[in-house]
N, C-alpha and C positions, 0 to 999 in steps of 0.2 A: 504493500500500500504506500510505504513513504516515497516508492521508487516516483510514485505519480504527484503526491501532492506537495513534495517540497519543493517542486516549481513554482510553487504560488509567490516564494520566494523572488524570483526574477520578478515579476510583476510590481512587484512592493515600492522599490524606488519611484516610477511612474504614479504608482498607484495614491503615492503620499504628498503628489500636489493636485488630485482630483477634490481634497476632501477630507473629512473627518472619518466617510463610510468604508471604505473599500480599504484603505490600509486596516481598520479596526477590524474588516470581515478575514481578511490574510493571516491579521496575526492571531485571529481565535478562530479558524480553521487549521491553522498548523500546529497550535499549539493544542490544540483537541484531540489531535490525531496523533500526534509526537508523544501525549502521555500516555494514550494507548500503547503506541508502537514501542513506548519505555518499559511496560512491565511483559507486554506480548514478547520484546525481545529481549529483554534486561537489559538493559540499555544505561542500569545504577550507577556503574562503573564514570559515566558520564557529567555526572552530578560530585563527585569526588572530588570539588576542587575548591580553592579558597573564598573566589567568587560564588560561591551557592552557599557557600557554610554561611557566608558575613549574610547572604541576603535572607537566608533563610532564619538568622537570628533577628535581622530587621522586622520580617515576615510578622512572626511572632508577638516581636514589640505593637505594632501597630495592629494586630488584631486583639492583643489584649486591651486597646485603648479603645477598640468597638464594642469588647465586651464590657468597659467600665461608662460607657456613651451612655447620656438620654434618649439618643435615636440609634432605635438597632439597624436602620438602616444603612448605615454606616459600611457595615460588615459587605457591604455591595461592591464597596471600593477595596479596602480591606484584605478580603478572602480574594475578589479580582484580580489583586496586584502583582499574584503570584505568576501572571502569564507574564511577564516582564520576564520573569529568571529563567522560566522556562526556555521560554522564544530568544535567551542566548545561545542557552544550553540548546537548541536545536538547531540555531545555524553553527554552533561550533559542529556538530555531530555532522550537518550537511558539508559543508566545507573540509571536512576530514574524510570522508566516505566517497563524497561523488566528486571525484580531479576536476569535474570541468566546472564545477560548480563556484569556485572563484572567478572564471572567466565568463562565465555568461553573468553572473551577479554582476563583476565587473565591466561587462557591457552596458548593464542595464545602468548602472551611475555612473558610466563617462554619457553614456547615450542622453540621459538628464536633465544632465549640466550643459550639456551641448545645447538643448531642447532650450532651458530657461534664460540661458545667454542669448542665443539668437529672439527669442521672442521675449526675453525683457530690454533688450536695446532699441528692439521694433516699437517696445510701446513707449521708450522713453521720446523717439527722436518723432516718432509720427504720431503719439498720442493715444492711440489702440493699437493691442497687441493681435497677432493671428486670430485670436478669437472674438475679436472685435471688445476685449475689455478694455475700458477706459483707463487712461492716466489718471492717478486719485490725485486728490489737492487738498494740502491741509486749508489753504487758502488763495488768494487769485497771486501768492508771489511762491508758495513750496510747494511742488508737486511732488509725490513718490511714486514708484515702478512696485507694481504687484505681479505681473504675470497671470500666469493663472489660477494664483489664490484670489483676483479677483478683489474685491472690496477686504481681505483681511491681509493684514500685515504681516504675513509668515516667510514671503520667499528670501529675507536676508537673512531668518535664522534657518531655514533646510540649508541654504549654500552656506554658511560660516558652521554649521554643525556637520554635513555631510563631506566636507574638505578634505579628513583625515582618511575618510575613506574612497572620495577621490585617488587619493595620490598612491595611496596600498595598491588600487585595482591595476594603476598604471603598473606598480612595480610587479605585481603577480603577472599582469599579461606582458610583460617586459620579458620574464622569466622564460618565457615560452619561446619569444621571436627573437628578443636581442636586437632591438634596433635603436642606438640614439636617440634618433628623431622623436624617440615616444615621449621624451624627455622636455624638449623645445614644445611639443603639443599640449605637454601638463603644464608647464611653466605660463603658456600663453592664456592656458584655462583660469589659473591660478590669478594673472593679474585681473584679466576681465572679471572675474567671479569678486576679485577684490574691490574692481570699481562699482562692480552693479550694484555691491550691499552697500555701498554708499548712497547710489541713487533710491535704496529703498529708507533708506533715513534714521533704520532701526535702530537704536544705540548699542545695545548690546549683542547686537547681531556685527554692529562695526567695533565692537572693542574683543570680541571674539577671532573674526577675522584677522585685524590689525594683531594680534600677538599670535596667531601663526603665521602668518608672513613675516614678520617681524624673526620668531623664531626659523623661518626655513633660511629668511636671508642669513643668518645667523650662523646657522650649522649645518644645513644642509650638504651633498656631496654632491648631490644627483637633481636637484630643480634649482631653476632660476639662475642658470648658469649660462654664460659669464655674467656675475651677479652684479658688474658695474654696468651692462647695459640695462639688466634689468630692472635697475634702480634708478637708473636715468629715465628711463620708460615709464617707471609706475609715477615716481615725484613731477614729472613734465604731465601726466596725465592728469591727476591730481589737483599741480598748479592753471590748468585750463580749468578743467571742471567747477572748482570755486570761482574762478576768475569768471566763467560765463553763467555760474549759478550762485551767487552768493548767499541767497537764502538757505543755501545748505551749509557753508557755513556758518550763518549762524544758529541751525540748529543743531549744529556740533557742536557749536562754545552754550548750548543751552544750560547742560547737566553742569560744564564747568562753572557758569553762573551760580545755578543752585545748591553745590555744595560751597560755594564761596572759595573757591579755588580760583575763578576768574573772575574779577568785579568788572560787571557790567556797566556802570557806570550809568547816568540820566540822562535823558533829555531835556532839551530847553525848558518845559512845564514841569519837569521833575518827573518824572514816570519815570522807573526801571527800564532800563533796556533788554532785551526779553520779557517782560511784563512776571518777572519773580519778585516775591516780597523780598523785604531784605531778611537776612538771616541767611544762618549755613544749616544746610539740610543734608540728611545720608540721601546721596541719587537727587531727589525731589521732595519738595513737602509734602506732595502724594504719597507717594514712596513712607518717608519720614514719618507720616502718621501713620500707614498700614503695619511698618516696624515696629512702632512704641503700643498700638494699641496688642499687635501678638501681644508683646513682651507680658502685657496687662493682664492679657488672656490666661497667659501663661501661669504668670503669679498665684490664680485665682486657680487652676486647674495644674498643679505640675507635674503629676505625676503620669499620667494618663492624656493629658489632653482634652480638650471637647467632643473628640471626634472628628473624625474625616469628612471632610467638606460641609465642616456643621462650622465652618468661617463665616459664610453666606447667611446666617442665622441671626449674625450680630449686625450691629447700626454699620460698622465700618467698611463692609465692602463685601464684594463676590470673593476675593483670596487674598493673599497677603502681599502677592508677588513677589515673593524671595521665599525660596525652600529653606532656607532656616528660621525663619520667622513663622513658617506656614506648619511645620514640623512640628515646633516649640508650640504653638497653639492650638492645635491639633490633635499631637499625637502624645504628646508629654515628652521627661526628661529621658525615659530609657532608649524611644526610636531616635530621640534626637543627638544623644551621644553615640549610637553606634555611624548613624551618619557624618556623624564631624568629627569622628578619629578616623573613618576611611578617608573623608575628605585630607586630613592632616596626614595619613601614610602616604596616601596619591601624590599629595605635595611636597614631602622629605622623598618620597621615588624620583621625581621629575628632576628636584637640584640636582640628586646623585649623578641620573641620565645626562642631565642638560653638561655635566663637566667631563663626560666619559668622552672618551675621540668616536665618533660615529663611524658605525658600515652600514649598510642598506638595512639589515635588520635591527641593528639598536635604533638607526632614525624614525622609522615606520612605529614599530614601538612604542619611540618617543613620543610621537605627534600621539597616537589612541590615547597613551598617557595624560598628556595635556587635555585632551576632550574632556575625559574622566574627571577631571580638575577644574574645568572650567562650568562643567554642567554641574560640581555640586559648589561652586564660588557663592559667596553670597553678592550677589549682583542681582541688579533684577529680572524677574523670570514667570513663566507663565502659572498654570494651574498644578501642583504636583503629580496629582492624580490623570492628567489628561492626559489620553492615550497619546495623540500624533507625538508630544514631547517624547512621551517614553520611549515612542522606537526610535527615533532618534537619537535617546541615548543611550537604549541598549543595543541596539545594531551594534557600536563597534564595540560591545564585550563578546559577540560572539566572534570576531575577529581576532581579539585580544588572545580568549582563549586557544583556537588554534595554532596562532602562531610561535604560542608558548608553551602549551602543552600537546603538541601532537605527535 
């Protein structure tokens, strides 16, 4: 049976800029079928690895904070969450069993990227993209590039989150052909993918980006090479792109406004510039009150938390927007410290990596590392519980794990 349905697999990439439905129907069709085919074949030996112990202690934390909840409802998310771990542990198993199964995966995310490049630059310069979506506008002076998400702001964080696994596909179908060239092709992907998530305006979709690029120019062996042209390339691009759209730069110096790292300074009637109060805020005052009311939450509830997605229940908001704050209010003190000493090993991993001398495999590595690190950063960030995030971020543990333990 899996010989057939783990191709749903290939479709997944595609599948996760149609929408909320189709990647969610992928990953609870393979992982429905994968826990079958785990005791039909014993397949335990699979789940034996550090990655499932930690999640599977998580698991736990946060279903006992459903069973300590006012709404047993809870348990939906909860008990749910478990297809996360699973749906590594089965692309690691699919990537180790079936050889071509990296290269057609990896067709399907160069094919993607290629897809949302060409048709987010279509919508930036002519207004509508292939499918006649409009160029969104914050207002008649910012406009942003959505693609095919359409009216939602997702396509700067799939390209700055699926990047790491960009550049692996390259190097896995490299492995195969051996050609140079594949190299100058990621590199070219790499800058355009860096300027698009600019024009999508996301912040943290651009401060994601901006520290892998940052890191590949850095240490890289094998992209963005020779790395003085390609720095002249991205900075000259860069310096046009502000220079012919300035409203995007100033919505890059926004956040530096709001935490008072960059004083915006008045206008002649005295209004702020960016229109933020004065004061220094974590991110934004948004932001800043979503953080201090968890913290409150928290106080009042710390052991257990409120419950999963019982945020939305309170005056302050649908979520918290930061996974530690959202955690802490949530789920109590025990889910949240297992999260933030993974977080803290991820990151004493990364310095170690980041000072090692690189070869193709510590790089590749390196970068999943980094993802891991940046998707539990406290920055701000979407719903914890929402699917599309999750496979995002656990796509590349099932990567992780094969190429560490196979």
């Amino acid at each position: 049976m899996i010989n057939y349905y783990h191709k749903l697999i290939y479709l997944l990439p595609f599948a996760l800029i149609t929408g909320p439905f189709l990647p969610d129907l992928i990953l609870v069709l393979c992982v429905g079928f994968f826990l079958i085919d785990t005791f039909r074949l014993k397949l335990f030996d699979y789940y034996k690895n550090n990655f499932f112990k930690i999640f599977l202690i998580f698991l736990i934390f946060i279903n006992l904070s459903s069973l300590f909840s006012n709404n047993i409802t809870t348990f939906i998310y909860t008990l749910g969450y478990i297809r996360y771990g699973v749906f590594s542990i089965f692309l690691f198993y699919i990537l180790k069993n079936f050889e071509n199964s990296k290269f057609f995966l990896g067709y399907s995310i160069i094919g993607v990227f290629i897809l949302l490049l060409i048709d987010g630059f279509i919508q930036f310069f002519f207004g509508k993209n292939l499918f006649l979506f409009e160029l969104q506008m914050y207002n008649s002076e910012l406009s942003y590039v959505t693609s095919f998400f359409n009216d939602e702001k997702k396509l700067g964080s799939f390209l700055s989150r699926m990047l790491p696994l960009l550049l692996i596909s390259f190097v896995l179908i490299n492995q195969k052909y051996k050609k140079k060239e594949f190299y100058y092709v990621t590199s070219l992907i790499i800058i355009l993918s860096f300027l698009l998530v600019f024009l999508t305006t996301e912040r943290v979709a651009i401060f994601i980006i901006l520290v892998f690029v940052l890191l590949i120019f850095l240490k890289s062996k094998i992209f963005l090479k020779p790395k003085i042209y390609f720095f002249a390339l991205t900075s000259l691009a860069l310096v046009i792109l502000f220079y012919f759209y300035p409203s995007l730069l100033g919505k890059m110096k926004s956040i530096l406004y709001s935490t008072g790292i960059l004083f915006p300074g008045y206008t002649e009637d005295g209004k702020v510039v960016g229109e933020y109060e004065i004061g220094k805020f974590i991110f934004s005052k948004f932001h800043h009150d979503q953080i201090f009311g968890s913290i409150n939450i928290f106080r009042e509830n710390p052991l257990f938390g409120i419950g999963a997605k019982n945020f939305k229940y309170t005056l302050i908001g649908w979520h918290p927007h930061n996974y530690h704050a959202q955690i802490l209010s949530e789920l109590g003190i025990f889910s949240y410290l297992t999260f933030f000493l993974t977080f803290v090993f991820l990151v004493i991993q990364c310095i170690k990596k980041l000072f090692k001398s690189f070869n193709i495999n510590i790089e590749i590595n390196f970068y999943l590392m980094v993802s891991f690190v940046l998707s539990l950063t406290p920055i701000p960030s979407g719903d914890f519980f929402n699917n599309w995030l999750n496979i995002l971020i656990f796509l590349p543990i099932g990567y992780y794990l094969y190429l560490n333990e196979k």
